[in-house]
ZAMARGU-4260 file (C-alpha; in steps of 0.2 Angstrom, whole numbers, plus 5000, padded with zeros to 4 digits):
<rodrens>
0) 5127/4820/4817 | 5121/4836/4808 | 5109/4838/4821 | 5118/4831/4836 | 5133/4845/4836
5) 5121/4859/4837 | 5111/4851/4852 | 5127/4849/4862 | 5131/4866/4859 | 5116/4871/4867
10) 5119/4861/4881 | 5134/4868/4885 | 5129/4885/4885 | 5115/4880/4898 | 5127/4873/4907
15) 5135/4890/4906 | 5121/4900/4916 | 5121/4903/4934 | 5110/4891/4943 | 5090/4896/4947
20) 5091/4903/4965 | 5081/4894/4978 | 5063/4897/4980 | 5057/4913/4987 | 5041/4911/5000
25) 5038/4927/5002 | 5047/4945/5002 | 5045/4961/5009 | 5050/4980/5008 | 5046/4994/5017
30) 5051/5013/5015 | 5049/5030/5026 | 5051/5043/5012 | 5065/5047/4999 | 5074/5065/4999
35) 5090/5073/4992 | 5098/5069/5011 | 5119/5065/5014 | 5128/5060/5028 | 5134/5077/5034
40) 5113/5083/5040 | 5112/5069/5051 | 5122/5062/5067 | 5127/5045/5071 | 5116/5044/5082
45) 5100/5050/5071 | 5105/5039/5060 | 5104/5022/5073 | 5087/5028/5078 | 5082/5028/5059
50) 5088/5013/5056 | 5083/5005/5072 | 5064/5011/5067 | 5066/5003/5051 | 5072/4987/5058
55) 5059/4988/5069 | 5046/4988/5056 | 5054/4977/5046 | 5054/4962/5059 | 5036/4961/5063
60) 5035/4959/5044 | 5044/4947/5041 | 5039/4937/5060 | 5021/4940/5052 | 5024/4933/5033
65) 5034/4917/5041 | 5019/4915/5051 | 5009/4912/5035 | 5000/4929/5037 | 4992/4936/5022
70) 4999/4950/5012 | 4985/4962/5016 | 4988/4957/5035 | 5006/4962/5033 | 5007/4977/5024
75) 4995/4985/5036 | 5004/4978/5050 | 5019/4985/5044 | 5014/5004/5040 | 5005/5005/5056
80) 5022/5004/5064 | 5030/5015/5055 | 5011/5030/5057 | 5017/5027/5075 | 5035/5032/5076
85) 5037/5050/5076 | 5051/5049/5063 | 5043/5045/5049 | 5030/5058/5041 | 5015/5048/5043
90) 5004/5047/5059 | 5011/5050/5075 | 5025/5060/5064 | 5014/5070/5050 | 5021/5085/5045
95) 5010/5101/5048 | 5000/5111/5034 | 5002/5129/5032 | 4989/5136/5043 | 4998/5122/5059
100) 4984/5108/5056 | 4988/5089/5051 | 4982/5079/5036 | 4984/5063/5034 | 4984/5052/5017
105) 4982/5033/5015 | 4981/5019/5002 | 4979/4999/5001 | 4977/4987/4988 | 4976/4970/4987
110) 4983/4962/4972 | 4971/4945/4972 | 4954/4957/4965 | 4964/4974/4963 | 4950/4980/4978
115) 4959/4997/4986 | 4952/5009/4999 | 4962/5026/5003 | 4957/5042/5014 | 4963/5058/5009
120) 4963/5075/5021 | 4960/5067/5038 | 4966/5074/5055 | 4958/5064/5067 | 4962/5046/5063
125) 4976/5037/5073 | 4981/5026/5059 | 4972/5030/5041 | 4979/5016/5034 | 4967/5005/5043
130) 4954/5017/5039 | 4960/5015/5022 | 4957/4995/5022 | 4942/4997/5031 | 4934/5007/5016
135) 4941/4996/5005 | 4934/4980/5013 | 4916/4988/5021 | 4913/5001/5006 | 4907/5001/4988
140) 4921/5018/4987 | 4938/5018/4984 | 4941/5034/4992 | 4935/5046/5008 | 4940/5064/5013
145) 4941/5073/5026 | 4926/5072/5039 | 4918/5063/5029 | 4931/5048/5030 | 4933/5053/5049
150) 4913/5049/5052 | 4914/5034/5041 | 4928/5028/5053 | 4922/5032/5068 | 4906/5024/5064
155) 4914/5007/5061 | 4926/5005/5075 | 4944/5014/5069 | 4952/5026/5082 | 4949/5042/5083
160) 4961/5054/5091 | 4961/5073/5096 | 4973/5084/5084 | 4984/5085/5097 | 4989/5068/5096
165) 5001/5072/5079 | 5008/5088/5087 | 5029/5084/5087 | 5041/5098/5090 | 5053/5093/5077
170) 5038/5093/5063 | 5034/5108/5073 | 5048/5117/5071 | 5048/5111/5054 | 5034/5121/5048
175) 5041/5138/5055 | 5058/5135/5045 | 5046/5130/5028 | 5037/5144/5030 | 5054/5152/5024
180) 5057/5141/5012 | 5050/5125/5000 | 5040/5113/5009 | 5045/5096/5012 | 5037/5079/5007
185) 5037/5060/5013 | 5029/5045/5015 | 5030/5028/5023 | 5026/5013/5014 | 5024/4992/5014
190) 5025/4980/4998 | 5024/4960/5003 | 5024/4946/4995 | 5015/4933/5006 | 5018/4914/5006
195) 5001/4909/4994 | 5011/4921/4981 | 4998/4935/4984 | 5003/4954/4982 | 4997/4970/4991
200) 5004/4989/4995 | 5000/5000/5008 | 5006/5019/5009 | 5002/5032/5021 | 5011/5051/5023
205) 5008/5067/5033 | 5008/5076/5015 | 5020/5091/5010 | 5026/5101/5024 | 5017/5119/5023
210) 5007/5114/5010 | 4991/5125/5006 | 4974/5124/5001 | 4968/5105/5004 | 4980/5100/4994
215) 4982/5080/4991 | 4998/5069/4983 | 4999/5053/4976 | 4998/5040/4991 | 4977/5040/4992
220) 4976/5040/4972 | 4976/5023/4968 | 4990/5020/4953 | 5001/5033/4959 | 5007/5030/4974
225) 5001/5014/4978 | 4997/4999/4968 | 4995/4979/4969 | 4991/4967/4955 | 4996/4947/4959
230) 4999/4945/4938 | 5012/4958/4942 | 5019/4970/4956 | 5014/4979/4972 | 5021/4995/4972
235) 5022/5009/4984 | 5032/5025/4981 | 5037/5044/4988 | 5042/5058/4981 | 5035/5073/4973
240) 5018/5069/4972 | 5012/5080/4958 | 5023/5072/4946 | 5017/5054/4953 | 5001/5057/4950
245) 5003/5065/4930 | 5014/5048/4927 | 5003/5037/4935 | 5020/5029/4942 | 5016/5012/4952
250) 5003/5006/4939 | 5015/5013/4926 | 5028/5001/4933 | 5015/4986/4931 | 5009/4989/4916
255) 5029/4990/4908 | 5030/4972/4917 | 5012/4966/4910 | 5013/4972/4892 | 5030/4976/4889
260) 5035/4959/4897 | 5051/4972/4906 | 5058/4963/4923 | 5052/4972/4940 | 5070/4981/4941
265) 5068/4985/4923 | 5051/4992/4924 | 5055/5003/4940 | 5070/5010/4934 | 5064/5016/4919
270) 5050/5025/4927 | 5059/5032/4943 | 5078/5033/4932 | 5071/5039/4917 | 5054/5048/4915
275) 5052/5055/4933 | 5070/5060/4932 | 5066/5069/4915 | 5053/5078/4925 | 5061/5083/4941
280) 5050/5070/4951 | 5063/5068/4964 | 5059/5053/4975 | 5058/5033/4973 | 5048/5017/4976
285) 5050/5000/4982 | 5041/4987/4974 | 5039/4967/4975 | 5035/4955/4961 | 5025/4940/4959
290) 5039/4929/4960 | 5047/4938/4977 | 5061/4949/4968 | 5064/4967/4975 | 5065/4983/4968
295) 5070/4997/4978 | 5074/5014/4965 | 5075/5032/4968 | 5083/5046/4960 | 5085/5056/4974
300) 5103/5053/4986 | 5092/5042/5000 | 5077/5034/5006 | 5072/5025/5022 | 5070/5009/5016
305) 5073/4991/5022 | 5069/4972/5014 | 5070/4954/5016 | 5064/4936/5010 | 5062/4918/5015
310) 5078/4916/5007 | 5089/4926/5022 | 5092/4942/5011 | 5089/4957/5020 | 5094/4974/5025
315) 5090/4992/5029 | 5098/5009/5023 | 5096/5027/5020 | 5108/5032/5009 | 5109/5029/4989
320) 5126/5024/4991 | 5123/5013/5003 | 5120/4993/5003 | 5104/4989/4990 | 5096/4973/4989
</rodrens>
């Protein structure tokens, strides 16, 4: 009996706990960069074509990952969208450097080997991210710059276009205001979760608006801005790249979860809540574990960001306030 009273009691406190959820297949989130925003700098009507762009994005994902596509697949898929909508700074939409040129960062990882390929400083190349795969599948390097990364492309079959091509007016325009002022940063990113419970990340930006001097962030440098390990997490993130690059923030994130044994939600928040806050790194990431759950953190008032899972969850927003998963 002495041992019997203590074995019920257990029992009822299982019986106490919320049920396991059902099984996730896969999971994906996407973002198109994190700023201090509000409601009051954009209409209703930018808003709808933001969150029309993201839904977008978001539906080939998930079509893709139902379809029992690969995680690497997806991710590439996905950010390739969002470098060919001009709203986003990334590709079609990349922000311009001080003296009016383009260039263009990009990272991929795949979480299976922890391969990754990235490009750094390229103006000529339609969509680096698949540049970015194609030196991390068809290269011993990790990461290419500038025409250097453009011949390599070229070479084995990725698009090349003529500068021209990124030319918007808004991003435009947006240099002659920054020339005034601060510069501007963003990104777009993918993280999945594919249905064989493998992990990648892919993240691609114009860079800083304005910025001088061949100056590269976080996206190409792999740990940073973009990281995938399947005994972990996939992470992509934007913001302030200088300060993602001295906190090593995505492989920071995994290695809380791998030797800290912290949740996903618990590692990114206190990497995005806590040290990067500390340090003025304004920005967020989104993330995706091994086991499909979500993150999506930023200490900033908004990111572009949308998610979903095999389960039915899913949604896209651009405030903080708004919705989260």
């Amino acid at each position: 009996m002495k041992y019997l009273l203590p074995l019920l009691f257990v029992a009822f406190l299982m019986s106490c706990q919320p049920s396991n959820q059902a099984s996730t297949e896969w999971s994906i989130a996407l973002h198109g960069g994190a700023g201090n925003m509000n409601r009051n700098g954009f209409t209703q009507e930018q808003i709808e074509q933001y969150e029309e762009g993201l839904q977008i994005a978001l539906d080939k994902g998930k079509k893709a990952l139902s379809e029992g596509q690969s995680s690497l697949d997806v991710v590439e898929l996905v950010v390739r969208e969002l470098e060919n909508n001009p709203l986003f700074n990334a590709g079609k939409g990349a922000v311009f450097t001080n003296d009016g040129r383009n260039e263009l960062d990009a990272a991929i990882m795949d979480g299976r080997d922890l391969n990754a390929g990235a490009v750094a400083g390229v103006g000529d190349i339609k969509n680096p991210i698949s540049a970015a795969r194609l030196v991390m599948e068809q290269s011993p390097h990790v990461l290419l710059i500038g025409k250097g990364a453009s011949k390599y492309s070229a070479e084995n079959g990725i698009e090349l276009v003529d500068s021209s091509y990124f030319y918007t007016d808004k991003r435009w325009h947006s240099l002659q205001r920054a020339l005034q002022r601060a510069g501007k940063n963003g990104t777009v990113g993918c993280v999945a979760m594919d249905k064989n419970g493998d992990l990648a990340a892919a993240t691609s930006t114009g860079g800083m608006n304005n910025k001088r001097y061949g100056r590269v962030g976080d996206v190409p440098i792999i740990g940073a801005g973009t990281y995938a390990n399947n005994n972990t997490c996939a992470v992509s993130a934007t913001g302030h790249g200088e300060y993602y690059i001295r906190y090593t923030v995505a492989h920071d994130i995994s290695a809380l979860m791998e030797y800290k044994g912290l949740s996903l939600k618990e590692a990114a928040n206190a990497v995005v809540n806590g040290k990067l806050s500390n340090e003025a790194g304004n920005g967020g990431v989104i993330a995706v574990d091994k086991m499909g759950n979500i993150s999506l953190e930023m200490n900033s008032t908004g990111m572009f960001r949308g998610w979903a899972n095999s389960n039915g969850v899913e949604g896209v927003a651009i405030f903080r306030d708004e919705i989260n998963q």
